[in-house]
DSSP file (Angstrom, degrees, kcal/mol; ACC not computed):
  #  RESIDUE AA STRUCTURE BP1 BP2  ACC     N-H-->O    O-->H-N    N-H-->O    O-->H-N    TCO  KAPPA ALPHA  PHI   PSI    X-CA   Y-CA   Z-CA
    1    1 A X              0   0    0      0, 0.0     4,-0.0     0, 0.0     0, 0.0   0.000 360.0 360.0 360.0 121.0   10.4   20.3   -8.5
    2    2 A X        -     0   0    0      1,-0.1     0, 0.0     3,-0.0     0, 0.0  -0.082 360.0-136.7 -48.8 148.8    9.2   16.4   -7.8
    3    3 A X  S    S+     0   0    0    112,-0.0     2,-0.3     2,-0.0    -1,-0.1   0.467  95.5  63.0 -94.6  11.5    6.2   16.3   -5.6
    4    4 A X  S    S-     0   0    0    108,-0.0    98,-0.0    98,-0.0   104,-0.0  -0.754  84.2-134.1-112.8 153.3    8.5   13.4   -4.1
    5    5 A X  S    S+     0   0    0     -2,-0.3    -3,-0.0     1,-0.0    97,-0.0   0.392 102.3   8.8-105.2  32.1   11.8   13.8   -2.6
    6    6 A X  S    S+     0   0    0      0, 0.0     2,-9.9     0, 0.0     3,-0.4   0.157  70.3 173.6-136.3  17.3   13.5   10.7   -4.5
    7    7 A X  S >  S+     0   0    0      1,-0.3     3,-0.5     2,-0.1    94,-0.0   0.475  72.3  71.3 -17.5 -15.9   10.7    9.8   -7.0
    8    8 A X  T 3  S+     0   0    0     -2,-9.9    -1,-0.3     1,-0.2    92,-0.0   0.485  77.2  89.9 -86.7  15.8   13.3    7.2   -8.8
    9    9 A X  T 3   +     0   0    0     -3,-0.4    92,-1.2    92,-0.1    -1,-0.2   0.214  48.7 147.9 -77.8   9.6   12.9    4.8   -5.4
   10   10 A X  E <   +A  100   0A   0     -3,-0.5    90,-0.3    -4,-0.2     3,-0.1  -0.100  11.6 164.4 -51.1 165.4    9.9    2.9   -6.7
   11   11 A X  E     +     0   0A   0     88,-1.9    60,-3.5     1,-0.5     2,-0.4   0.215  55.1  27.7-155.5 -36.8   10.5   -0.4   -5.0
   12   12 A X  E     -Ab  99  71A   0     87,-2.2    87,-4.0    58,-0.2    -1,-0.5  -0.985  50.5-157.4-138.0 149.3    6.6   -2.2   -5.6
   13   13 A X  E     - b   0  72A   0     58,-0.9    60,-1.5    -2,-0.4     2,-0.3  -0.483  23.1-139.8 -40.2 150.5    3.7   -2.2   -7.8
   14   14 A X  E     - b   0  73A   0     -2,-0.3    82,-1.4    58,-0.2    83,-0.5  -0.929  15.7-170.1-118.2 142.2    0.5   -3.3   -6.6
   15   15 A X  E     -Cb  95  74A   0     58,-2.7    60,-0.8    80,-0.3     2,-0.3  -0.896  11.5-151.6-116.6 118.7   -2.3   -5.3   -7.9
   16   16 A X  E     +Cb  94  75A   0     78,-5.8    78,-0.7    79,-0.4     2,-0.4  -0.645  26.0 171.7 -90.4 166.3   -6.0   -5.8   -6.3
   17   17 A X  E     - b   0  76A   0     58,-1.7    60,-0.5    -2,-0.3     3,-0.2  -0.961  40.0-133.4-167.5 153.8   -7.5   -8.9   -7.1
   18   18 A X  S    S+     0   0    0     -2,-0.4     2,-1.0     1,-0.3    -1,-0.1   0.996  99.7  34.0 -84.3 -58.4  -10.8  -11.0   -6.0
   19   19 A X     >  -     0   0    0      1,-0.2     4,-1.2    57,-0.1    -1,-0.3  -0.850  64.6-174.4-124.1 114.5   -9.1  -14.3   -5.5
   20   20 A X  H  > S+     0   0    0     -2,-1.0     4,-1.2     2,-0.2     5,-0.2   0.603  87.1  48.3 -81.0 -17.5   -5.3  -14.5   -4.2
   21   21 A X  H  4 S+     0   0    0      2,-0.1    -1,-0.1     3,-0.1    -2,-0.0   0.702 113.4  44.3-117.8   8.3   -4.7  -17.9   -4.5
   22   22 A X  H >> S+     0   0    0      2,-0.1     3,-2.8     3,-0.1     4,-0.6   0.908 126.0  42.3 -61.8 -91.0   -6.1  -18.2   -8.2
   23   23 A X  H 3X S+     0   0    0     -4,-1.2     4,-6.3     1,-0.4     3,-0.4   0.407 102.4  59.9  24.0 -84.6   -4.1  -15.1   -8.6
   24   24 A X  H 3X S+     0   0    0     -4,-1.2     4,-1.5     1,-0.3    -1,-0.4   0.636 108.8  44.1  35.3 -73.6   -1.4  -15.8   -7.0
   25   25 A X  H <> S+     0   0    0     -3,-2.8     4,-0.8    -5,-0.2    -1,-0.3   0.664 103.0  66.1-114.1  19.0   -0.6  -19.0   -9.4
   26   26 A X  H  X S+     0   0    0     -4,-0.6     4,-3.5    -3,-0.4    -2,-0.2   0.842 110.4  33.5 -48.6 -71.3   -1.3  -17.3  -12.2
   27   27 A X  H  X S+     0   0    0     -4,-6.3     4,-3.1     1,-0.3    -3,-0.2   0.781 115.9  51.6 -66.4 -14.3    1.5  -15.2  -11.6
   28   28 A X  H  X>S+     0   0    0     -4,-1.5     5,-0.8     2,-0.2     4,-0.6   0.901 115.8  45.7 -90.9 -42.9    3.8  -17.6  -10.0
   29   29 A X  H ><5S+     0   0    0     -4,-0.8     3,-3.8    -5,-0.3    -2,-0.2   0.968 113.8  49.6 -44.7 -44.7    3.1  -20.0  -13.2
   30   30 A X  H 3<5S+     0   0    0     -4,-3.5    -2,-0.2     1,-0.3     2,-0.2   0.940 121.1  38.2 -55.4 -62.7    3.6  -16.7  -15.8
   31   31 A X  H 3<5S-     0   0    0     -4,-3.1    -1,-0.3     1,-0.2    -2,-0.2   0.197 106.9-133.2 -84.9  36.9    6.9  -16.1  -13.8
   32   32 A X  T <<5 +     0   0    0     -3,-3.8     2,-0.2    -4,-0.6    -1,-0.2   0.688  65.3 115.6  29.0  47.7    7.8  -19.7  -13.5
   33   33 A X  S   <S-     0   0    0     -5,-0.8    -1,-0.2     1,-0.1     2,-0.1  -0.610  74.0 -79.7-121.1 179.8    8.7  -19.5   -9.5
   34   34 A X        -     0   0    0     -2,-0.2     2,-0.7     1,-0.1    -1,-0.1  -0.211  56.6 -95.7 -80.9 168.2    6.8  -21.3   -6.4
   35   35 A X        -     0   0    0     -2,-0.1     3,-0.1     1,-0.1   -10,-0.1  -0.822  47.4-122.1 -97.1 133.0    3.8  -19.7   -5.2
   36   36 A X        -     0   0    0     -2,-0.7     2,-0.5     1,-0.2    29,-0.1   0.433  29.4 -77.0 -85.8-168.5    4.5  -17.5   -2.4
   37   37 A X        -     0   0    0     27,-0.2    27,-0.4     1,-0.0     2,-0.4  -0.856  41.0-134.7 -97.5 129.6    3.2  -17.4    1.3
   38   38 A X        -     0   0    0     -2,-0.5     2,-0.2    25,-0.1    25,-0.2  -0.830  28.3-170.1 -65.8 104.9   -0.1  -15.9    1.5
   39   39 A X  E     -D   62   0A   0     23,-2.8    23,-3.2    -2,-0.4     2,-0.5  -0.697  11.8-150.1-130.1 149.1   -0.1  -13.3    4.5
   40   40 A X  E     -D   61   0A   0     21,-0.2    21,-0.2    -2,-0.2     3,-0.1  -0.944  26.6-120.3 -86.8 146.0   -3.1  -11.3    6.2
   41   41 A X        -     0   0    0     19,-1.9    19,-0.1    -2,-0.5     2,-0.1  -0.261  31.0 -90.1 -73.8 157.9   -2.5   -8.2    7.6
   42   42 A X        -     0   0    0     17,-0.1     2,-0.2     1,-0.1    -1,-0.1  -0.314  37.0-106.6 -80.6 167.4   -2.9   -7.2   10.9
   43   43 A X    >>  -     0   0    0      1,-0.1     3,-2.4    -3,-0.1     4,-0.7  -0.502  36.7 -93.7 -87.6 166.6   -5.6   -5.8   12.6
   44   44 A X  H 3> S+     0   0    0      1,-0.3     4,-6.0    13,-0.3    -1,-0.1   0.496 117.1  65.4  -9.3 -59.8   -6.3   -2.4   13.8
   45   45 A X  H 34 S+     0   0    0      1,-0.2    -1,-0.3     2,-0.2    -3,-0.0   0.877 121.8  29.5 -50.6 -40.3   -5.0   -2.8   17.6
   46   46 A X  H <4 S+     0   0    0     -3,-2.4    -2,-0.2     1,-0.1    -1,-0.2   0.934 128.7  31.1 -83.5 -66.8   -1.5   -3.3   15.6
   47   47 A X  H  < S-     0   0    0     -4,-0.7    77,-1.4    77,-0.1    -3,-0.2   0.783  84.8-154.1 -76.4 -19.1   -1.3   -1.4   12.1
   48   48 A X     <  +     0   0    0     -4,-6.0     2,-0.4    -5,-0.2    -3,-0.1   0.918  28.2 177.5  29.1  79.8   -3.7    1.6   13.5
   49   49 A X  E     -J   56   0B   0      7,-0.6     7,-2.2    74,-0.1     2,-0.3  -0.822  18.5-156.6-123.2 158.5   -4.7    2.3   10.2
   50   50 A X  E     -JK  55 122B   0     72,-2.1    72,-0.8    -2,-0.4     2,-0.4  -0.977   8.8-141.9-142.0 154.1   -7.3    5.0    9.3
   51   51 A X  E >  S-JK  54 121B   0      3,-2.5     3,-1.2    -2,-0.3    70,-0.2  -0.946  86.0 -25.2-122.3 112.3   -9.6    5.5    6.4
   52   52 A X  T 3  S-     0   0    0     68,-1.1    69,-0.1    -2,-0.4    68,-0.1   0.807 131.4 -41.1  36.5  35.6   -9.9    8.7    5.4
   53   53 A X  T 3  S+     0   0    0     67,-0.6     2,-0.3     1,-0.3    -1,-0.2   0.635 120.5  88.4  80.1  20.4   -9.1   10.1    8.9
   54   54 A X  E <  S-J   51   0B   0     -3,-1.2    -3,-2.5     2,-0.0    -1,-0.3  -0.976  87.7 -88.9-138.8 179.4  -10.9    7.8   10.9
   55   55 A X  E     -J   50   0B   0     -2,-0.3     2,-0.4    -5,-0.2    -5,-0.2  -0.355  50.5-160.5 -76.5 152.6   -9.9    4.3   12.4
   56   56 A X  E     -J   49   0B   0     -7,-2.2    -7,-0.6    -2,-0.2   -12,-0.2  -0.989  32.8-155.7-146.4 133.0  -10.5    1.4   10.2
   57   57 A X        +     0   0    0     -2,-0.4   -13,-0.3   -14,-0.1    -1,-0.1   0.776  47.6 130.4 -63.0 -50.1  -10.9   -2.0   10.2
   58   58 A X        +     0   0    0     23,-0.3     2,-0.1   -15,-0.1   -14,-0.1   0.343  26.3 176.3  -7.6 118.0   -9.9   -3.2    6.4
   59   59 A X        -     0   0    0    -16,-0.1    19,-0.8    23,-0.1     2,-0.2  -0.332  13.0-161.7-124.4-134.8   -7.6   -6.0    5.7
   60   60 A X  E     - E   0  77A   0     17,-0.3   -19,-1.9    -2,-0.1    17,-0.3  -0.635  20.8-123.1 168.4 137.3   -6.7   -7.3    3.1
   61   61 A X  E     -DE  40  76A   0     15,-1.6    15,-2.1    -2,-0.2   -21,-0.2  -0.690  44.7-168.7-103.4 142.8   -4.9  -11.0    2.2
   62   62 A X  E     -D   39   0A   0    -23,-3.2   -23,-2.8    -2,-0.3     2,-0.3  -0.992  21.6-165.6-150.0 157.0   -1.3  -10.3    0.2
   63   63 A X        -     0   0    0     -2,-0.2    11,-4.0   -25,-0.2     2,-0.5  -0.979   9.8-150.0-134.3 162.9    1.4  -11.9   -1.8
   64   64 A X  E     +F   73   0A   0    -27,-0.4     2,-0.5    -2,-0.3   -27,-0.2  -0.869  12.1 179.6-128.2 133.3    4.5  -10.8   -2.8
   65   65 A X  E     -F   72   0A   0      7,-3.8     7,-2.0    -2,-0.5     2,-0.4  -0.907  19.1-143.5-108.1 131.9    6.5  -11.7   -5.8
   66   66 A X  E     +F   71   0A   0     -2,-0.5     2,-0.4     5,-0.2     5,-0.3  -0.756  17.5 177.3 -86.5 137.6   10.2  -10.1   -6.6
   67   67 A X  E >   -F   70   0A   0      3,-3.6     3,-0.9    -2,-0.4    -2,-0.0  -0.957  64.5 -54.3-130.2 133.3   11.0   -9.4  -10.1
   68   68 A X  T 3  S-     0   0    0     -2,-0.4    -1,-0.1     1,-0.3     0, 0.0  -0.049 121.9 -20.8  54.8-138.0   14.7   -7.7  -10.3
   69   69 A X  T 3  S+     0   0    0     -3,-0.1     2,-0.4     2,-0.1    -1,-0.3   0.388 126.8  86.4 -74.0  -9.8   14.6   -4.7   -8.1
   70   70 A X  E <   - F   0  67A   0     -3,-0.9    -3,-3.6   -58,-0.0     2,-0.4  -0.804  61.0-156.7-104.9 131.8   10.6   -4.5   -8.1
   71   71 A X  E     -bF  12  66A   0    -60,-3.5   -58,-0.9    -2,-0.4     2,-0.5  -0.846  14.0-142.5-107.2 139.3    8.6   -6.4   -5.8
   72   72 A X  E     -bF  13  65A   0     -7,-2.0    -7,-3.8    -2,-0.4     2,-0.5  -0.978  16.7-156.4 -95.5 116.4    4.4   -7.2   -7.2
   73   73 A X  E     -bF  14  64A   0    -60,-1.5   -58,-2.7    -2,-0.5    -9,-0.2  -0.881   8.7-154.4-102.6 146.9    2.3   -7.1   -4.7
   74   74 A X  E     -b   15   0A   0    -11,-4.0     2,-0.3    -2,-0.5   -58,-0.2  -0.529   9.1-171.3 -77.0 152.7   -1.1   -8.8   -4.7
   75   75 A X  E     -b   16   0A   0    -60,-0.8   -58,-1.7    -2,-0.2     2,-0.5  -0.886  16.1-175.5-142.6 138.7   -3.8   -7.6   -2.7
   76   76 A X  E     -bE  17  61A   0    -15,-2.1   -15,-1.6    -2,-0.3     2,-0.2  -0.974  29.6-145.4-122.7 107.3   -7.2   -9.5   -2.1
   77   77 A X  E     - E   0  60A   0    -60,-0.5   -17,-0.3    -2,-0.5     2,-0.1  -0.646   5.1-142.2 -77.6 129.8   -9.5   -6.5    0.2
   78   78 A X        -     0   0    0    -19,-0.8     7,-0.1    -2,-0.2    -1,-0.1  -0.273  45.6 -82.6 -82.1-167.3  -11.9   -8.2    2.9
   79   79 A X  S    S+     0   0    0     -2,-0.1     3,-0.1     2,-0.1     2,-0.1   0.462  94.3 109.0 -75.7 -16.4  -15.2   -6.1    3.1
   80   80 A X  S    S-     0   0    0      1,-0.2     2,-0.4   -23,-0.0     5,-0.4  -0.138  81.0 -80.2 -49.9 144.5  -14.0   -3.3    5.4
   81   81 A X  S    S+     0   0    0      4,-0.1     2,-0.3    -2,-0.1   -23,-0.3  -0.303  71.0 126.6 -52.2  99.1  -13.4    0.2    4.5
   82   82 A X  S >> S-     0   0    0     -2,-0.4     4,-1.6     1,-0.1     3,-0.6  -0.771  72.7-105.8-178.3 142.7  -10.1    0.8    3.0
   83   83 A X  H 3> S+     0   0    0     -2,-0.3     4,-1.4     2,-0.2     5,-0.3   0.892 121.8  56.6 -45.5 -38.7   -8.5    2.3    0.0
   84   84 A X  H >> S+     0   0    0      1,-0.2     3,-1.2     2,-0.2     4,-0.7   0.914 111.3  41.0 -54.2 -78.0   -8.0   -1.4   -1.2
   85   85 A X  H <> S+     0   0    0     -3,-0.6     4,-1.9    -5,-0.4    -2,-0.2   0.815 112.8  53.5 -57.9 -33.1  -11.8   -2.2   -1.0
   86   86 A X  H 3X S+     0   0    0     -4,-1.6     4,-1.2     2,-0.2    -1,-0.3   0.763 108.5  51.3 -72.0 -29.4  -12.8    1.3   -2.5
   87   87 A X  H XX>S+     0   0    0     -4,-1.4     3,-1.9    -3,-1.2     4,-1.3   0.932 116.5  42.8 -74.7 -97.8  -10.3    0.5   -5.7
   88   88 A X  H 3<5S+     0   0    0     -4,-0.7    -2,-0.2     1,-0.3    -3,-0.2   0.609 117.1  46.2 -37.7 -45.2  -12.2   -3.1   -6.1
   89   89 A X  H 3<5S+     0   0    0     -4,-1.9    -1,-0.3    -5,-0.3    -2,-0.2   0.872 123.8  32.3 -50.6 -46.0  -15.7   -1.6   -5.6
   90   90 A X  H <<5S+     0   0    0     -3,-1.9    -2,-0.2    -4,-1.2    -3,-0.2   0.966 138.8  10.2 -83.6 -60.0  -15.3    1.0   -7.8
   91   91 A X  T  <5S-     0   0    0     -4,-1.3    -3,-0.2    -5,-0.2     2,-0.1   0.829  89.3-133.9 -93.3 -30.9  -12.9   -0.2  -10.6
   92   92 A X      < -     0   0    0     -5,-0.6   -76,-0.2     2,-0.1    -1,-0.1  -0.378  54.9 -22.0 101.9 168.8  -12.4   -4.2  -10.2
   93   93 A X  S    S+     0   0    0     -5,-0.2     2,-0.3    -2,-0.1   -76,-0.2  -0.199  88.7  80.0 -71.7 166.8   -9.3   -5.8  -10.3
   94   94 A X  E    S-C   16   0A   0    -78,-0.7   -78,-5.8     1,-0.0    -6,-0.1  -0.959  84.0  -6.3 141.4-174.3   -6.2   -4.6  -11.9
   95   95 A X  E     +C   15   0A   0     -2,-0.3   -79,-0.4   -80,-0.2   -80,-0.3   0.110  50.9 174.9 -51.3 176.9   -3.4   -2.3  -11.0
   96   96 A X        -     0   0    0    -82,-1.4    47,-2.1   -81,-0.1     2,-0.3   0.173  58.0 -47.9-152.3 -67.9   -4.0   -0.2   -7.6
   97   97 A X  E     - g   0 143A   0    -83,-0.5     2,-0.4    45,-0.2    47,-0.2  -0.993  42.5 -97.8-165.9-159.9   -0.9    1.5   -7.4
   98   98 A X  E     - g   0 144A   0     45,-0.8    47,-3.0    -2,-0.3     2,-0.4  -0.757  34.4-141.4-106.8 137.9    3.3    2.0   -7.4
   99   99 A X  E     -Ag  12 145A   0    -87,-4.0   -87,-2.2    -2,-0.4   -88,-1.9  -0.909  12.1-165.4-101.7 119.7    5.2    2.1   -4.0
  100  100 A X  E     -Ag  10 146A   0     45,-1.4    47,-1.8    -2,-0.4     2,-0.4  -0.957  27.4-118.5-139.2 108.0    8.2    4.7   -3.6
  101  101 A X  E     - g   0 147A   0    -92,-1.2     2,-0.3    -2,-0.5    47,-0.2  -0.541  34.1-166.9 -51.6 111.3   10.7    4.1   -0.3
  102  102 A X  E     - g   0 148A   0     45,-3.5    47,-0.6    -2,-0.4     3,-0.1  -0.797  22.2-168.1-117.8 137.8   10.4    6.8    1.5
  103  103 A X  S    S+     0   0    0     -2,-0.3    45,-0.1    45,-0.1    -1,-0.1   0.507  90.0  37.0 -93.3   3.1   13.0    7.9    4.8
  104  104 A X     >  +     0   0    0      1,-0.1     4,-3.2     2,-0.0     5,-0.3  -0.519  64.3 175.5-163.3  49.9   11.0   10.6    6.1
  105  105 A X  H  > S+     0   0    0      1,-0.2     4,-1.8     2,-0.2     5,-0.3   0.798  85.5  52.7 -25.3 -55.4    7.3    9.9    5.9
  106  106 A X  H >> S+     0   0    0      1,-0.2     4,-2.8     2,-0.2     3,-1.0   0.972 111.9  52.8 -57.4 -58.9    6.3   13.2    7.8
  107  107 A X  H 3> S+     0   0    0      1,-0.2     4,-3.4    -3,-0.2    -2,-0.2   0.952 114.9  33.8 -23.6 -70.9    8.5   15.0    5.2
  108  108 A X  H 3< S+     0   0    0     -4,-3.2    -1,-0.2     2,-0.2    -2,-0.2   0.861 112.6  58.5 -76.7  -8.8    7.1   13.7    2.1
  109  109 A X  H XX S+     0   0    0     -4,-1.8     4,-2.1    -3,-1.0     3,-1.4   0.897 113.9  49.2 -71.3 -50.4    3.2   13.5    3.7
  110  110 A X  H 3X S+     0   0    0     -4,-2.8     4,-1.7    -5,-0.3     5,-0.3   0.974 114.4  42.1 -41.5 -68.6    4.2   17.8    4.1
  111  111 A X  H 3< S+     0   0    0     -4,-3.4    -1,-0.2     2,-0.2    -2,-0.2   0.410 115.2  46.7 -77.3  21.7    5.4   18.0    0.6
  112  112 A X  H X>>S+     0   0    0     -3,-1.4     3,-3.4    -5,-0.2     5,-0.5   0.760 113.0  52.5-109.0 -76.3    2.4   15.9   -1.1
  113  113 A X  H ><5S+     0   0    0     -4,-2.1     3,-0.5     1,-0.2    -2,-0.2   0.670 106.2  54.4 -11.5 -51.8   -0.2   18.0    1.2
  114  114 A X  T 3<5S+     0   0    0     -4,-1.7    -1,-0.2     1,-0.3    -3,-0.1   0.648 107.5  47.6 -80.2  -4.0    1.4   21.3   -0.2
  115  115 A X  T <45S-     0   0    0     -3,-3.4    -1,-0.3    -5,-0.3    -2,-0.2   0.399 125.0-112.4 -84.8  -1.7    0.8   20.1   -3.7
  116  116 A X  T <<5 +     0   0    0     -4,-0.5     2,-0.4    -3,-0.5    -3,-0.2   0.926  69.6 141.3  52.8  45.6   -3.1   19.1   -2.4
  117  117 A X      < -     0   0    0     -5,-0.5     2,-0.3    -8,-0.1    -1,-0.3  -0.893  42.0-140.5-101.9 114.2   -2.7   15.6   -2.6
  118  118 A X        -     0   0    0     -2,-0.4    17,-2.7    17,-0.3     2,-0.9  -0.732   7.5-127.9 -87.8 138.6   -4.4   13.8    0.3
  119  119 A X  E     + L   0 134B   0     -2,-0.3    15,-0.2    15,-0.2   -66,-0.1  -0.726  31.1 164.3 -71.9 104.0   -3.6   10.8    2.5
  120  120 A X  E     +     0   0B   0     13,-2.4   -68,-1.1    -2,-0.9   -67,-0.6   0.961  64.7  31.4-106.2 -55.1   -6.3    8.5    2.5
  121  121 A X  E     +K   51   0B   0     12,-0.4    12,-1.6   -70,-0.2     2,-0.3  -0.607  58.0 163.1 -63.9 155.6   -4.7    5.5    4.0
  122  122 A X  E     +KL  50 132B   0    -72,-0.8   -72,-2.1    10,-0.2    10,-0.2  -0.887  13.2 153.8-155.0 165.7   -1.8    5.2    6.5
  123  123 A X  E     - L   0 131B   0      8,-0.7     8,-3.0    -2,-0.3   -75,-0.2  -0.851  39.1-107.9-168.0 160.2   -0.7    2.0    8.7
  124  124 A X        -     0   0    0    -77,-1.4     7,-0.3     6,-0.3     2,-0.3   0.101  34.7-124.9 -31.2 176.6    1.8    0.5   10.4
  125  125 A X    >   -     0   0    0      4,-0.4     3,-0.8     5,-0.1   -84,-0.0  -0.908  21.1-122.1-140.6 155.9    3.7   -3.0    9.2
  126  126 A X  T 3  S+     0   0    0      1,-0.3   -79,-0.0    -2,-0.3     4,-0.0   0.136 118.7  59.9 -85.8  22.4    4.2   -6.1   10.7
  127  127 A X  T 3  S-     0   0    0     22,-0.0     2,-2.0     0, 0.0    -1,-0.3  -0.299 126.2 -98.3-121.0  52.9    7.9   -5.3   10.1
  128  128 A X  S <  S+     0   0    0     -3,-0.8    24,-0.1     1,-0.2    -2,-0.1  -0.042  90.9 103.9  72.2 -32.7    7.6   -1.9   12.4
  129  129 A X        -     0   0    0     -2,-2.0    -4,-0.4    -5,-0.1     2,-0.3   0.720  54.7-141.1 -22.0-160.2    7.2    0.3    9.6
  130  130 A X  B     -H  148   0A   0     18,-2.2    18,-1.3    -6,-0.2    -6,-0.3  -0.936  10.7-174.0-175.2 163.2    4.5    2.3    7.8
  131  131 A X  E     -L  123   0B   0     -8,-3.0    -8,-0.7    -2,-0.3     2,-0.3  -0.481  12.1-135.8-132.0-149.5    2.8    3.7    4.5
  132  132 A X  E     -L  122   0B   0    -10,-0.2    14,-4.2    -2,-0.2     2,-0.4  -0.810  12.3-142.9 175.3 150.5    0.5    5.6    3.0
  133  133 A X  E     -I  145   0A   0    -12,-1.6   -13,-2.4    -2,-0.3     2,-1.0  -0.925  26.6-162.8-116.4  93.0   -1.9    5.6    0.3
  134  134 A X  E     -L  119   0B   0     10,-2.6     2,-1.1    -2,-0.4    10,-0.5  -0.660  25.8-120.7-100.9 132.1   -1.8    9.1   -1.3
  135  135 A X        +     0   0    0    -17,-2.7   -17,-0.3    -2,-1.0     8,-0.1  -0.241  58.8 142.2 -65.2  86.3   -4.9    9.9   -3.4
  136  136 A X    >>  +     0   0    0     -2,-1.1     4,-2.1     6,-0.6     3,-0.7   0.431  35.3 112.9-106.1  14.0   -3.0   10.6   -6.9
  137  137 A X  H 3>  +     0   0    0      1,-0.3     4,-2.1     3,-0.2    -1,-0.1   0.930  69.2  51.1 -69.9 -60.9   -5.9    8.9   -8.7
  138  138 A X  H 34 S+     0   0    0      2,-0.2    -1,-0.3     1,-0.2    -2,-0.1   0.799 123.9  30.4 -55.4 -31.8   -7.4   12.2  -10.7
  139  139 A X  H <4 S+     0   0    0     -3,-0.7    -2,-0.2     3,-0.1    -1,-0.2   0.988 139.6  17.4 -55.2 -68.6   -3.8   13.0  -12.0
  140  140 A X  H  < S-     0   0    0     -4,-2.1    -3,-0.2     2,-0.3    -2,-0.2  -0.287  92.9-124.6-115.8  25.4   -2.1   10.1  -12.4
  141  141 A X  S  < S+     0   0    0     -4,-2.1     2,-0.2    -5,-0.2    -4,-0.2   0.680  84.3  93.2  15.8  62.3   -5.3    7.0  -12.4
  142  142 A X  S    S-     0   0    0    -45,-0.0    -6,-0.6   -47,-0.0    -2,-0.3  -0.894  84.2-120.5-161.6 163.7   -3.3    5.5   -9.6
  143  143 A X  E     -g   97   0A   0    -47,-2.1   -45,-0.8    -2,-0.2     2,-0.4  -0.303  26.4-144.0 -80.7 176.0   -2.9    5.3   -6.0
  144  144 A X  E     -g   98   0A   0    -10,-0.5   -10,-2.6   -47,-0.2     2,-0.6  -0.939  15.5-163.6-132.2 123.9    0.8    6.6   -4.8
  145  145 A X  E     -gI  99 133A   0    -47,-3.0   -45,-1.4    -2,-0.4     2,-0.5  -0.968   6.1-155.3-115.5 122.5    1.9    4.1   -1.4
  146  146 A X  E     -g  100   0A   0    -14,-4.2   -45,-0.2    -2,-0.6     2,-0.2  -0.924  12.6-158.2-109.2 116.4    5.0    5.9    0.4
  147  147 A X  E     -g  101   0A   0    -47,-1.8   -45,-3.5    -2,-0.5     2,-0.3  -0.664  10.8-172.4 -89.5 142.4    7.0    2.8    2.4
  148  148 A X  E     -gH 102 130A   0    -18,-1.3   -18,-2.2   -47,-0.2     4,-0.1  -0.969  24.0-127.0-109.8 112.1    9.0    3.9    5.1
  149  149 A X    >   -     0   0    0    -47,-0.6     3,-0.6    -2,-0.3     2,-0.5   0.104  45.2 -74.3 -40.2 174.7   11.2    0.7    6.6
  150  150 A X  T 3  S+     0   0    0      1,-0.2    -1,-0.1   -21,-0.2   -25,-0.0  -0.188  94.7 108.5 -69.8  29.1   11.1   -0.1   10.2
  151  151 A X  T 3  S+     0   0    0     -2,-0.5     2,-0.3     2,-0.0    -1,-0.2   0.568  76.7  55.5 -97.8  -8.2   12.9    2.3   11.9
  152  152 A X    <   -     0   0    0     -3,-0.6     3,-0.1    -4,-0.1    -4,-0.1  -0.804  46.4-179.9-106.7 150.7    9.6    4.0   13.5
  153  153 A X  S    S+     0   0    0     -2,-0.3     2,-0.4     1,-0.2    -1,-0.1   0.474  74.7  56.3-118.5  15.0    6.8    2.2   15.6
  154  154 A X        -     0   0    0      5,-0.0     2,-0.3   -30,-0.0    -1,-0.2  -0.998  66.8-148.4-140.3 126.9    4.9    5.4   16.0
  155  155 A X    >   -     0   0    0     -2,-0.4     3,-0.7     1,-0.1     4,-0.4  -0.675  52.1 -96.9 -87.8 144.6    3.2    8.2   13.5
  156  156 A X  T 3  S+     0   0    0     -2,-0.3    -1,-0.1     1,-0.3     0, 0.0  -0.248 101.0  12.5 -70.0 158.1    3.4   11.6   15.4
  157  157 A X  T 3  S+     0   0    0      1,-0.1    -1,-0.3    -3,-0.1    -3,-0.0   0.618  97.8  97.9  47.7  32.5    0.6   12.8   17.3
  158  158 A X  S <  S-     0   0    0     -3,-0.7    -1,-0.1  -110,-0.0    -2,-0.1   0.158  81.9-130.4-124.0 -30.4   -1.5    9.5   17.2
  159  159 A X              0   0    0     -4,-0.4    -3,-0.1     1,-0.2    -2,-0.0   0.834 360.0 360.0  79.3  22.7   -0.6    8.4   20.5
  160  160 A X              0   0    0     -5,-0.4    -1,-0.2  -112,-0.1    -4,-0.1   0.724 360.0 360.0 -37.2 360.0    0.5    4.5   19.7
């Protein structure tokens, strides 16, 4: 049984990196496109994102490139607490991890948990969504992000 329940949904890669707009036209030279809009996330009052179960501040500057069906994202970490900055502190830049569209976040947070797989990040998106960063690093030397689109503005029990 998949510890997912579509595992073939991957939809993004991600990449940390120290400088996004070095970065950023690297990659837009490699894949001969323009270089994309450079976006910060929001802060807290908005994404309510927590770090390791508590509220967190981390943001983190990103761009996004499409190839085919697969979007790369960049991510550049500010100095704040967040699975982004803990991947650059510890390892440097490079991969961070692969993103799987998820419709039923609470659903797949359940079946990840019963495998003992934690959630170390979670947030909103500034398009009414949310994710998660699930700690797959000691199996699989990557993070796991589960995207849910924008059809919730609220995680249960949090009180948004």
């Amino acid at each position: 049984m998949s510890y997912l329940s579509n595992p073939s949904s991957i939809v993004q890669i991600g990449m940390i990196v120290c400088d996004i707009e070095k970065s950023t036209k690297a990659y837009a030279d490699f894949f001969g496109v323009d270089v994309p809009q450079i976006v910060m996330t929001d802060t807290v009052d908005k994404t309510k994102m927590t770090f390791n179960g508590k509220r967190a501040l981390g943001r983190t500057k990103q761009a996004f490139f499409q190839v085919g069906q697969l979007t790369i994202e960049l991510l550049e970490p500010d100095q704040e607490a967040s699975a982004w900055r803990q991947h650059l502190s510890e390892n440097g830049e490079g991969f961070h991890h692969i993103a799987f569209l998820v419709e039923d976040m609470e659903n797949e947070i359940n079946r990840l948990e019963e495998k003992r797989l934690d959630v170390v990040q979670r947030g909103l998106t500034s398009s009414g969504g949310q994710y998660a960063y699930v700690d797959t690093r000691d199996s699989l030397r990557l993070w796991v992000e589960l995207l849910e689109p924008g059809k919730r503005t609220e995680r249960k029990g949090e009180g948004l």
